[in-house]
N, C-alpha and C positions, 0 to 999 in steps of 0.2 A: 916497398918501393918498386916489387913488380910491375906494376901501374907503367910506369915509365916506358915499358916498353910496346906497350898499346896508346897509350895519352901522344907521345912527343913524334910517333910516325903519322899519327892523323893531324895534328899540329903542323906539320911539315908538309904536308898532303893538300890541307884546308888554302894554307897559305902559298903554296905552286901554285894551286887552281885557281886563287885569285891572280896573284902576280904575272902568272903565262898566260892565263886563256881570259877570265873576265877581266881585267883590268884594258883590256884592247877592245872593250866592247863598251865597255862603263867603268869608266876610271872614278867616279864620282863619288861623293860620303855616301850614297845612299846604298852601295855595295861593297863599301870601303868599312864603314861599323859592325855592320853584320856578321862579317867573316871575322874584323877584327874582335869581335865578343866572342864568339864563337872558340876562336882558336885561346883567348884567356879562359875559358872554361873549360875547356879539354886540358889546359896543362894544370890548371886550377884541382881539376876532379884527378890527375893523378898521387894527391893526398890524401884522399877520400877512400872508405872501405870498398867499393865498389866504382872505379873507376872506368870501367869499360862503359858501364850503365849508364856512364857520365857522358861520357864522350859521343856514344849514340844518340844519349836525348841533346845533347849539341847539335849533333851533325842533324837531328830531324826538325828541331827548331828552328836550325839556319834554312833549311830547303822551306821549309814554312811559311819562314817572312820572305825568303826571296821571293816563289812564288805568289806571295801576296800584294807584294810590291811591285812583281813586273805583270799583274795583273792588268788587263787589258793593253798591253804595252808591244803590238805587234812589231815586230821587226822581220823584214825580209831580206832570203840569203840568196 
């Protein structure tokens, strides 16, 4: 149950960073799923023998689709 203490700080992490920063940018399902899988498989993989391994190929999957999704999607600041 190690795990836990790597899994539920990136869980906590995942879901500030939607909640503070992206959600005021794009509040919508299409940023709103992604994190939310995302953050169920980080707390998910801290049951798992290798839980770190988990939660990074989370976090790299999530950058993945999102960059995929806000593909061609300029915004200016």
């Amino acid at each position: 149950m190690t795990g836990a203490a790597v899994t539920v700080p990136v869980a906590v992490i995942l879901a500030a960073l939607w909640f503070i920063h992206i959600r005021l940018h794009d509040s919508s399902v299409r940023t709103l799923m992604p994190f939310s899988v995302a953050i169920v498989v980080v707390l998910g993989g801290t049951y798992t023998a290798v839980p770190e391994l988990v939660a990074g190929l989370a976090c790299a999957a999530l950058l993945a689709v999102e960059l995929v999704l806000t593909e061609g999607k300029s915004e200016t600041v």
